[in-house]
N, C-alpha and C positions, 0 to 999 in steps of 0.2 A: 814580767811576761812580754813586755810591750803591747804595741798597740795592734799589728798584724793581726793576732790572733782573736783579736773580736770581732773582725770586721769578714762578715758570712754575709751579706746583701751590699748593693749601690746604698740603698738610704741608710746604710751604718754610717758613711765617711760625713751625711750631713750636717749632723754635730758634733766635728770636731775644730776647733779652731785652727786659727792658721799655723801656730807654732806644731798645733798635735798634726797638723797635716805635711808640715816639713818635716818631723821626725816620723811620720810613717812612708814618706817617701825612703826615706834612707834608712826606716827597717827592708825598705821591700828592694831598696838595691842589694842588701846584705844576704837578704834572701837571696836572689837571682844568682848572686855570684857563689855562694856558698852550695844552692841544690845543682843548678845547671853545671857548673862544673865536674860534679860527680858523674852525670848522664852524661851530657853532651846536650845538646840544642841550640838554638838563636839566640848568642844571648849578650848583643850589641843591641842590633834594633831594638832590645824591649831595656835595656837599660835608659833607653832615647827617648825611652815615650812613659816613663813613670809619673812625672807631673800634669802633663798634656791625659794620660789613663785618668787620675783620678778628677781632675777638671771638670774630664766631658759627664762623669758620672755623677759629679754635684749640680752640675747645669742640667744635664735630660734626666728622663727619669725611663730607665732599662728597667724591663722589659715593655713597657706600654713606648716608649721611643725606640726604635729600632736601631742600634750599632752594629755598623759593618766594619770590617777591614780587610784594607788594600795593601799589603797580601798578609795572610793571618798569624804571618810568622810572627808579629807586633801585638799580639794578644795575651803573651804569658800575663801581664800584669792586671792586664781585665781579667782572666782566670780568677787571681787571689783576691780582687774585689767582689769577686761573684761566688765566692762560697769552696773553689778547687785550690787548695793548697797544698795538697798532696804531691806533691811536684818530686818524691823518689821513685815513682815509677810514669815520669813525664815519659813521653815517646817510646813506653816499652809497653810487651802485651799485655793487654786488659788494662791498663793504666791510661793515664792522659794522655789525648792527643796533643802533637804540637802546634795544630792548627786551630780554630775555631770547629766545636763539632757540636751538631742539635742535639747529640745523646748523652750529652756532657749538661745542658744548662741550656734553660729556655731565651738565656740571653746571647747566644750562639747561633746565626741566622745562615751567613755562606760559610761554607764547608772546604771549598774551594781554593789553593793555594795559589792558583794560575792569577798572576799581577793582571791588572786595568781594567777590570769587570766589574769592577766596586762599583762604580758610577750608574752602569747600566739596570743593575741590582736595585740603586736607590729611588735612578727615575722611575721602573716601574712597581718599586713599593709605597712611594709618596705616590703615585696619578693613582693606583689602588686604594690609599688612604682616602684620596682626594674624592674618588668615586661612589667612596664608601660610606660621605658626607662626616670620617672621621678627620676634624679638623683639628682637633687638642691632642693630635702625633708626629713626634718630627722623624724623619730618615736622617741621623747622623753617617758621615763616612769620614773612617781616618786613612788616608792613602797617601805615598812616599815613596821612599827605596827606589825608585825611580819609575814607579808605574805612571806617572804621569808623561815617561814617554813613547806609551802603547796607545795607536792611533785610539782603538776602541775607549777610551777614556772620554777622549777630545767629541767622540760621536755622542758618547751620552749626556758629555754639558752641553754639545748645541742644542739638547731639547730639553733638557732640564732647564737653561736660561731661558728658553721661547717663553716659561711659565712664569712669574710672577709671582704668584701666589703658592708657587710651588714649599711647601717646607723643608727646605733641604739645606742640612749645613755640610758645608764640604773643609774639614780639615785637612791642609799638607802639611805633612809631617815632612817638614826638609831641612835635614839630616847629610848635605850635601857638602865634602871640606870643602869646597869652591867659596863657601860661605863664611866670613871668618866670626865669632861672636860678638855678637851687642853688651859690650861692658863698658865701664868707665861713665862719671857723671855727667859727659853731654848724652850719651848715648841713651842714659835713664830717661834725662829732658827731652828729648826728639820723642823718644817711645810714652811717655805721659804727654807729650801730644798732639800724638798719632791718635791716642785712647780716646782724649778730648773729641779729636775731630770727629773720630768714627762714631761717637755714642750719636753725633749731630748728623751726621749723614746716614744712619741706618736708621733714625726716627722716621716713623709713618709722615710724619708733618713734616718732614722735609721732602719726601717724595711727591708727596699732594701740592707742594708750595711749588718744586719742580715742575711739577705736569702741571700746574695750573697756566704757570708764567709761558711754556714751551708752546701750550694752545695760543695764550691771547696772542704771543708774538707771531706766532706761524702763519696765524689767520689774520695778519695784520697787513696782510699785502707784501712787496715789496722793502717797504722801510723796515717792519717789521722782525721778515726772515731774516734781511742783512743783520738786524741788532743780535739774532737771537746766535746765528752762525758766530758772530762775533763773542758773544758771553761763553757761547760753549764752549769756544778754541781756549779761551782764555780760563775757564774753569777748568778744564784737562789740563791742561800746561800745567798751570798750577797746582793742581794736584800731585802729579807725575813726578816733579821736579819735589814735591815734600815727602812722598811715598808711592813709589811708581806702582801703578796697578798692573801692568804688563797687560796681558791679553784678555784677562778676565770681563775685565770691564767693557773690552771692547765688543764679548759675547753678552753684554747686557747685562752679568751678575754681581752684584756689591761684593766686593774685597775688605777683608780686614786685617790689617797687620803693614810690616812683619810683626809678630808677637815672640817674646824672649819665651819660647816654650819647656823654660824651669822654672816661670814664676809663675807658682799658682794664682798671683793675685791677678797678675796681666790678664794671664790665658782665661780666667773664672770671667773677669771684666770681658774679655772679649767674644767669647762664647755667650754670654748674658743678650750681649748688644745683638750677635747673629741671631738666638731664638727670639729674641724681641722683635725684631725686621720681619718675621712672617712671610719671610719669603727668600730663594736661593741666595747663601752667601758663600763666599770662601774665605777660610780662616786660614791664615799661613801662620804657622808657627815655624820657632830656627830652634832645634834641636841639636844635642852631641848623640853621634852615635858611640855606645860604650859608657857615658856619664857614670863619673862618680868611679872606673874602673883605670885604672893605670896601667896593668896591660894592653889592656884593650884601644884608648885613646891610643899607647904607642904603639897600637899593629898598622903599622902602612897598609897593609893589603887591604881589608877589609873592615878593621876594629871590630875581628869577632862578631863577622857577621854569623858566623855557623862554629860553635866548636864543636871539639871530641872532650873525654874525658881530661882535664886539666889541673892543674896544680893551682887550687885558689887566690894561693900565695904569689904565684909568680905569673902563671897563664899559661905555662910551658905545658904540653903536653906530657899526660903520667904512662902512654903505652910507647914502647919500645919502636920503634920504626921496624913496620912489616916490611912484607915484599913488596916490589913496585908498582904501582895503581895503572890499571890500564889510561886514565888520563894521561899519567906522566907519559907511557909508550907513544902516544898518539904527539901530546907536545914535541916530543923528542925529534918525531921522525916527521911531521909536517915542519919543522925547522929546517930539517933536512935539505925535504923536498922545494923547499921556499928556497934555498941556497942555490939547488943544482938551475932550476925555473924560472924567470923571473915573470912566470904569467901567472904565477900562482896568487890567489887571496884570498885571506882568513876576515869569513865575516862572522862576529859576536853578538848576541844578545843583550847586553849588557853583565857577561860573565866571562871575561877577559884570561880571567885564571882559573875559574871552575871546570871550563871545556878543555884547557890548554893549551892557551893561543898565547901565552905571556912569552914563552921563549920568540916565538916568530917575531910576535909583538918590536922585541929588544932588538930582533936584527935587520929586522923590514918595518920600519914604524909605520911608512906611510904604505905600508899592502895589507895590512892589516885594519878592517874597521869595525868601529861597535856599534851599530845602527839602537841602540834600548833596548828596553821590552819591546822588539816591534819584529818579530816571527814572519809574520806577512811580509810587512817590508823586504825582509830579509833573504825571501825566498826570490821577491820581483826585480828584486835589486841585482839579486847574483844570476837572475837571467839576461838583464842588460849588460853584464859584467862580462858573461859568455859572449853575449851579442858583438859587445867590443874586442873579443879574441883574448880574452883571460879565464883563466879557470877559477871560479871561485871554490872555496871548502868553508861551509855552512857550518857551526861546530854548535849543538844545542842539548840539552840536555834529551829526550826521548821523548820523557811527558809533554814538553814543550812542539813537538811537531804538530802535536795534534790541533794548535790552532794556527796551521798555517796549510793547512790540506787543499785548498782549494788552489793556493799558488804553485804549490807542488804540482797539482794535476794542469792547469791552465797556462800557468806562465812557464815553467821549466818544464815540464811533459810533451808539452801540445808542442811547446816549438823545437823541441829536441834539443834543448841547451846542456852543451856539458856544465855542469857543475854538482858537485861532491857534497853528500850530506853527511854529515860526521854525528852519530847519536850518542852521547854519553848518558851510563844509568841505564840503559835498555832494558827490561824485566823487572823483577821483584829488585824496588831500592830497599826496603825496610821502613826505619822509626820516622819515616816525614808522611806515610802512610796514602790512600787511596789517590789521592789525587799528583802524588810523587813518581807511584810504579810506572815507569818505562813500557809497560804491557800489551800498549797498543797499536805500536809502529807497522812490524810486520802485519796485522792484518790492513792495516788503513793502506796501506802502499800496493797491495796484491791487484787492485783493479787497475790500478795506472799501466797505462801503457808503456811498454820499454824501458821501464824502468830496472835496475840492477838493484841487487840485496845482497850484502856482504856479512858474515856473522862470525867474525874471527874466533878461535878457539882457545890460543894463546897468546903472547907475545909477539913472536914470526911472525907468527899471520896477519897479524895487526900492520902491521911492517908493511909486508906483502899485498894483502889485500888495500891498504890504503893506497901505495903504487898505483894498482893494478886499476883502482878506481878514478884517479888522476889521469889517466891514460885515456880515458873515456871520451871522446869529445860532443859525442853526439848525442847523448842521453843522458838521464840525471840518473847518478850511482848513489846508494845507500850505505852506508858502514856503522855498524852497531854492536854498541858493546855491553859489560855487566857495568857496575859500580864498585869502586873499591879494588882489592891487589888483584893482580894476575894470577892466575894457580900455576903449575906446574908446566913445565912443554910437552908439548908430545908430540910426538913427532909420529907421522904413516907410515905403514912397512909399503905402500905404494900410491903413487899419484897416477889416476887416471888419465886418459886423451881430453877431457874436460875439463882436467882441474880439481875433480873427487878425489881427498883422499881416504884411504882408506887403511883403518887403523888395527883393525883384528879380523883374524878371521878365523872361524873354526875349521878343522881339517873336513873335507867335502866326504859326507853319505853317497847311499845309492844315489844313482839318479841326479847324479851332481847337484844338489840339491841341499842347503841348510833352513834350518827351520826358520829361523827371526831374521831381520834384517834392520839392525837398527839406524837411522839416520840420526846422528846429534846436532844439533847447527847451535853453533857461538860455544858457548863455556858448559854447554851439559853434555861435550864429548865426555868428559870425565865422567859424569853420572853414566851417562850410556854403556862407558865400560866398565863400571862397575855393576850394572843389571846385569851385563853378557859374562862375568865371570860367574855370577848368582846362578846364571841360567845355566853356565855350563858346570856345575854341580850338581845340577837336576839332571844333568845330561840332556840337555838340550843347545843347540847346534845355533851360532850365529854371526853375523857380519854386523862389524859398525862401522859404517863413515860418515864422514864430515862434507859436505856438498861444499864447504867455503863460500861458495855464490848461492846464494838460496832461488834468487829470481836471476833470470830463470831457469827455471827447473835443470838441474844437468841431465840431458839423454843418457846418460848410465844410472843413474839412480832410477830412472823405470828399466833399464835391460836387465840390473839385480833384482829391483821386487819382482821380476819375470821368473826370476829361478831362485828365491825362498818362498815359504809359507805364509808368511806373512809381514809386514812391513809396520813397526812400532817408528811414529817421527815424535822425538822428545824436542821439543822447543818453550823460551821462557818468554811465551808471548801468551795472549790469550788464544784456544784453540778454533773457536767460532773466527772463521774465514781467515786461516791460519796458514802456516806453512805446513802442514800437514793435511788440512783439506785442499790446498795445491798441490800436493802431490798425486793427491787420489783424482782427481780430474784428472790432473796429465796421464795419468795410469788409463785409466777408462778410455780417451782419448786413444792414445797406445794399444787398445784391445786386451791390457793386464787388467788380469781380476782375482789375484791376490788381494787376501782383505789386506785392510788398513788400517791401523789405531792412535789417534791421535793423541797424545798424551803433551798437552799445556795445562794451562791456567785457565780458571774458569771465566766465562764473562759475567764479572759482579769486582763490586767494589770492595778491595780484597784491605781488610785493618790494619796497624802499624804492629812491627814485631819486628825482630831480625831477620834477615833472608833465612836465613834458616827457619826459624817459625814458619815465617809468610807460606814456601814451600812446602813444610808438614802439614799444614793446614789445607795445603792446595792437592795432598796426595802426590807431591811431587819427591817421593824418597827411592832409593833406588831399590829397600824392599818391596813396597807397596807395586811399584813397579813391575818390578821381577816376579810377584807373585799373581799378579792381571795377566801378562804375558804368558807364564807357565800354562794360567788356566787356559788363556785362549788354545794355547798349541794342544793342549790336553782335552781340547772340544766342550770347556764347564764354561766357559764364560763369549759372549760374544764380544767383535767380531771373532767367528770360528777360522782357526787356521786352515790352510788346504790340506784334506785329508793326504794320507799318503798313500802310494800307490799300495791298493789292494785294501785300502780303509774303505767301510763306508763313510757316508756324511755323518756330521757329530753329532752326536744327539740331547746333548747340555743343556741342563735348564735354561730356558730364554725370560729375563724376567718379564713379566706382566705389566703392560705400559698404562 
């Protein structure tokens, strides 16, 4: 059977020796590549962290020590030490999350997949320990993948090192090819000691011997300080030059490593000597991302950092290549536009190829930059970029906007800087779940001033409206899209004086006048026109267009809900202070008082599943749809459509609030 399958708690792996612990390591890489293949998920990073996984669980002891991860895509293998092994319905509904989730196991703390927050997490769960005179708990954090180049990281060690006494071990898990590995028998000798040194400098009796001597000399006058300045320059040096501590030390906290983060005996020894110290350390481990996988190792791009379904055998992907992904469209044509330009520039996240900036990348090296995980930055940076007479184009995933709002409104709002926010993923992503959905852009952006909002529908438009957004110089433009292939074209039977297009229309009633008037914005043109054909089998009368520009409002999309019934705006954002509660303002505004029906996503944190799931779930089908709207126009359901001429008012059950 092997050994995986006993092992249902942390204190299983305690008595196993070190051979049984080599060979459960490479049951559990066999696992990984064998389940994740089938599914899809992360399944680099957590081949990277299977010895470093089971290390940290023989040293603390989860759930009374607290483990977090920075960011949680690095947890599959904590999963199958903590009891979830079920990994065929990893990231699908009802099944396991792919991230870290508290409904999953008490040993599951942040939820959260958003990088560089781990830190913040553990300061204020250690000063809570600390307050809570719970001194026998440590806050472990394992964080990597580059989140240590999210300013917020860097904030919560300055105050985590103020502490002292603080218990907090900070694992990097760095996983970086910049790094080449520690092999070969000097490299063992340096690294046994390193180990030597470090046991002697994390002892309490070396820090007491330290602060004994740094008093007597300090307060020694003049001769004194001179001796002490002098010992200290020369114990860094020296340090540095055997095992450089880089910045750590320089923020006050003990550093351990580099540590060969595939020997459990290092990593155990070194972890040992951090919760012995009793106070903040950092443990560097040098991990493979991909370990022990030979696809993976040879993916240049990434080494699997994210698959799809794959061929275990080889790595090769087992689905057919779809239609083309609205990334590729956006890659494609900001190459373009980088070509005709030369003020244009693509700033990255540290996701160079996920947004689609790899082609520009290859033709403009140096207009292209990757500022990290650092969102903020990102935003401040491509104001000063404008400032300098260049148009930047922002390129980030949706979810990711949301922690840089404050720059968006202050630094590129306030001062009216052109530059281009490019959102990929916008709405329901699917299996990476609540904290992946795209869902909250449009409304976070509705209060900003001047700002534009782009929600292409197809390809073209992507085309198009990315132009159009480029052209911009005075204001910050939005552009946002779904996740995954493009659907179909469509094309308007007419483009308005504004830029509306409009894609069906029913032949016009008395009274010039049709009953619905649907607004679609981004990819639910399609759904839209598929309620409007529903609805006109019930024989009910409708309009649908595509605003292309969502903010601001186009003045023809209030002159239409002027003359239908009622105005349904289907958007895949959440509805709560949406583009459809913008519409109805500007309506009101305008003196129209056609009702108005918001039909998004609710505000709650919505599970992982497929977009399709996600949507059924959310009431987002073009039945469900179409059978809301019937009622409304039929006077059973609120909001009531406007009667028609020679109707009374509706008289439909109103439900009881």
């Amino acid at each position: 059977m092997g050994l995986l399958p006993n092992i249902h708690e942390p204190k299983d792996l305690r008595s196993l020796t070190l051979p049984e612990l080599e060979q459960l390591a490479a049951e559990i890489r066999q696992f990984l590549i064998e389940k994740v293949s089938k599914v899809g998920g992360h399944l680099g990073p957590n081949l990277g962290v299977v010895e470093l996984t089971l290390a940290m669980h023989r040293i603390f002891d989860s759930p009374k020590d607290t483990i977090i991860f920075d960011t949680g895509h690095q947890s599959y293998v904590h999963k199958l030490v903590t009891g979830r092994q079920n990994f065929e319905t990893l990231r699908q509904e009802g099944g396991l999350s792919g991230y870290p989730e508290r409904a999953e196991s008490v040993h599951d703390v942040v939820e959260s997949s958003h990088a560089s927050s781990s830190l913040s997490w553990a300061e204020g769960i250690s000063r809570a320990r600390q307050l809570n005179g719970e001194n026998d708990r440590w806050t472990v954090v394992v964080i990597g993948d580059g989140a240590l180049t999210g300013g917020m990281a860097w904030e919560a060690i300055n105050n985590i090192a103020a502490d002292r006494n603080r218990k907090v071990v900070i694992i990097v898990n760095d996983n970086g090819r910049s790094y080449a590995p520690t092999i070969g028998g000097l490299a063992d000798h340096l690294a046994s000691l390193r180990q030597t040194i470090d046991k002697v400098r994390t002892h309490r009796a070396y820090e007491g011997t330290l602060d004994w001597w740094k008093d007597r000399l300090q307060n020694g006058g003049m001769p004194g300080q001179m001796v002490y300045k002098g010992l200290h320059a020369a114990k860094k040096g020296i340090k540095d030059w055997w095992a450089p501590q880089g910045l750590f030390e320089d923020l006050g906290m003990k550093y351990i490593g580099p540590l060969d983060g595939h020997s459990l005996q290092h990593l155990e020894e070194g972890l040992l000597q951090a919760k012995n110290f009793e106070g903040p350390v950092i443990v560097h481990a040098m991990t493979e991302k991909g370990r022990g996988y030979a696809p993976a190792r040879a993916h240049e791009e990434d080494q699997f950092h994210a698959v799809g379904v794959i061929n275990p055998e080889t790595g090769l992907p087992r689905d057919e290549p779809g239609a083309q992904s609205w990334t590729s469209v956006f890659g494609e044509e900001i190459a373009k536009i980088a070509d005709e330009r030369p003020d244009i520039v693509g700033i990255t996240g540290a996701m160079l190829i996920p947004v689609g900036l790899k082609e520009m990348a290859t033709r403009h090296p140096d207009r292209v930059i990757d500022v990290g995980i650092a969102e903020q930055h990102a935003l401040t940076s491509a104001a000063g970029l404008a400032f300098g007479g260049l148009h930047p184009v922002v390129a980030l995933y949706a979810t990711f906007l949301n922690r840089a709002f404050d720059q968006l409104l202050m630094d590129v709002a306030l001062h009216k800087a052109g530059v281009t926010i490019v959102l990929d993923r916008a709405g329901v992503t699917g299996p990476d779940g609540p904290s992946h959905h795209g869902m909250w852009d449009m409304a976070l952006v509705q209060s900003i001033p001047g700002v534009h909002v782009a929600a292409p529908r197809d390809a073209d438009r992507l085309r198009e409206e990315l132009r159009e957004a480029v052209a911009i110089n005075d204001a910050p433009t939005v552009v946002r899209y779904s996740k995954g292939s493009v659907g179909k074209e469509i094309q308007a039977i007419q483009r308005l004086h504004d830029g509306v297009d409009v894609l069906s229309e029913s032949p016009l009633e008395e009274e010039n006048q049709r009953d619905v008037l649907l607004v679609a914005i981004g990819s639910f043109a399609e759904l839209a026109l598929d309620v409007s054909e529903r609805l006109r089998a019930q024989g009910i009368t409708s309009s649908v267009v595509d605003p292309r520009w969502v903010l601001p409002v186009p003045r023809s999309i209030i002159a239409l809900a002027a003359r239908h019934r009622i105005v349904v705006v289907l958007e895949d954002g959440v509805r709560t202070g949406g583009v459809g509660s913008r519409i109805r303002q500007e309506m009101r505004s305008a003196g129209v008082d056609t009702a108005l029906n918001e039909v998004g996503l609710p505000s709650e944190f919505l599970a992982h599943g497929t977009r399709s799931q996600v949507l059924d779930r959310a009431g987002l089908t073009a039945q469900k749809i179409a059978q809301d709207t019937l009622a409304q126009v039929l006077g059973t359901k609120v909001p009531f459509a406007r009667p028609l001429p020679g109707q009374g008012i509706p008289t439909g059950q109103i439900p009881q609030l």
